[in-house]
N, C-alpha and C positions, 0 to 999 in steps of 0.2 A: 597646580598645587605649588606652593611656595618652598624653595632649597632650603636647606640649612646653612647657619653662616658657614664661610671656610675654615677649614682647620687655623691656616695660617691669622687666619685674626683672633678665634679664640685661644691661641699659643700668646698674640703679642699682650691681650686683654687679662687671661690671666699671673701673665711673668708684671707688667703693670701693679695688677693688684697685691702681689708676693712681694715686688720691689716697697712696702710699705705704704701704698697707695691706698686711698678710699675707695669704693665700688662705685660711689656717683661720682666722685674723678673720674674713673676710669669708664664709664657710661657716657660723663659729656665726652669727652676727647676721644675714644673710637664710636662716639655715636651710633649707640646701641643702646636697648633697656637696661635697667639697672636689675630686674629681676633675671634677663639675662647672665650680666655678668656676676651674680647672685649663683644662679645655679650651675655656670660652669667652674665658679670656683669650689662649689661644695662636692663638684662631684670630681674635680682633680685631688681633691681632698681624700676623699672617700674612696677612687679606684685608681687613682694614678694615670687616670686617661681624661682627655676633654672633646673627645672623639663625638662626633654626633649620632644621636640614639637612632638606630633602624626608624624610616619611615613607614604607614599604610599597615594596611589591617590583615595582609595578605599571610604575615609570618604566624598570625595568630592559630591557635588548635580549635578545631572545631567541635562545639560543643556533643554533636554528635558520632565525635569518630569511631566510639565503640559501638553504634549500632552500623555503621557500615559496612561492612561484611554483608549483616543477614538486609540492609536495604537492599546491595545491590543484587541476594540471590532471590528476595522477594520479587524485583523489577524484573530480573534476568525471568523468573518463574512467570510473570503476569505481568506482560509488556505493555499490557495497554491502563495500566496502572494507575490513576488517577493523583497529584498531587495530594488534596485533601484526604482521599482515601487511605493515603502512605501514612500522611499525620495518625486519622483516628487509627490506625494496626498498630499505631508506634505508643500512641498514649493506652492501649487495648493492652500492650506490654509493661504499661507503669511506667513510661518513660513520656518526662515532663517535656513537649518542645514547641516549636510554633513551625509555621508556615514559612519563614524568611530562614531559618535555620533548617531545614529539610534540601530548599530548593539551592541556598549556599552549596552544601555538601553536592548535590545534588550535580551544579554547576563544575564543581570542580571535576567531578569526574567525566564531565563530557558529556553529561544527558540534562536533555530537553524534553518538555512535555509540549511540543509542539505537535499540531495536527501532523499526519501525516500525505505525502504528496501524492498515494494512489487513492484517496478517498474521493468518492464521487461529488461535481461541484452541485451547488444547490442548481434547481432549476428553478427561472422564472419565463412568467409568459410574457409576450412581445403586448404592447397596452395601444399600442400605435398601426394598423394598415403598414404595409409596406409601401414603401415608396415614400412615408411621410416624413417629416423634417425628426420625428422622435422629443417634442416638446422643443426644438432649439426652434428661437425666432430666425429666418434667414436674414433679417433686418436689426438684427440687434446690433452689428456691427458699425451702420452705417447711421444711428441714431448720436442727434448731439448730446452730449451728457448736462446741460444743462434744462431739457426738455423735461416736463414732469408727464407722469399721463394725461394731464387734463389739456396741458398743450403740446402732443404730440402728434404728429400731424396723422392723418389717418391715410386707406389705402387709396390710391392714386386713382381718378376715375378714368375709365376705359371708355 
């Protein structure tokens, strides 16, 4: 993600544009946008600071934080809880949300709806005799990569 300018240049960009300077003056010669120095002089106008606005999404409220509470004693109640399931009990409450807003909130609090690690693995059956290569050529290695199979030399006679 890309910085914001430094304070230090927008102090010199907007004393520039105060000194009775035009904003595309002041845009060619610290070589910056002119919408830039657009808006940090409207907002030293307007707040007395030219400070740069908080980054990222993180600071934001989340639109569900007043069902949070009864999400996490619903989880805490019925652990094995289903993502989507969470949704339809929440829109079940008349409460409008989606999928990516659940699992946000969700995130932050430190839960996962990942499998968990004492569940049994699947079984599969063995398709191969033992002792057999399990589908690998033992000769794959040693084939030139320019052989196709129609000229690929076959098994060596004994």
């Amino acid at each position: 993600m890309v910085r914001p300018y430094s304070e230090d240049l927008r102090v010199r960009v907007v004393g520039f544009v105060e000194a009775s300077h035009s904003r595309r003056e002041a845009a060619k010669l610290f070589e910056v946008s002119v919408a830039s120095v657009v808006r940090w002089s409207q907002r030293k106008r307007s707040s007395g600071s030219i400070a740069a606005k908080p980054m990222g999404g993180r600071h934001q409220r989340r639109s569900l934080a007043m069902q949070r509470d009864w999400m996490l004693a619903r989880i805490a109640e019925k652990p094995d809880l289903t993502l989507r399931e969470l949704v339809a009990e929440l829109q079940e409450r008349c409460v409008a949300t989606s999928y990516g807003s659940v699992w946000r909130l969700l995130d932050d609090e430190g839960i996962s709806f990942k499998k968990k690690a004492c569940t049994l693995r699947s079984k599969t059956v063995l398709t191969s005799p033992n002792g057999a290569n399990n589908g690998r050529s033992t000769r794959a290695g040693l084939m030139h990569r320019i052989w196709s199979l129609s000229t690929r030399p076959g098994p060596r006679p004994t």
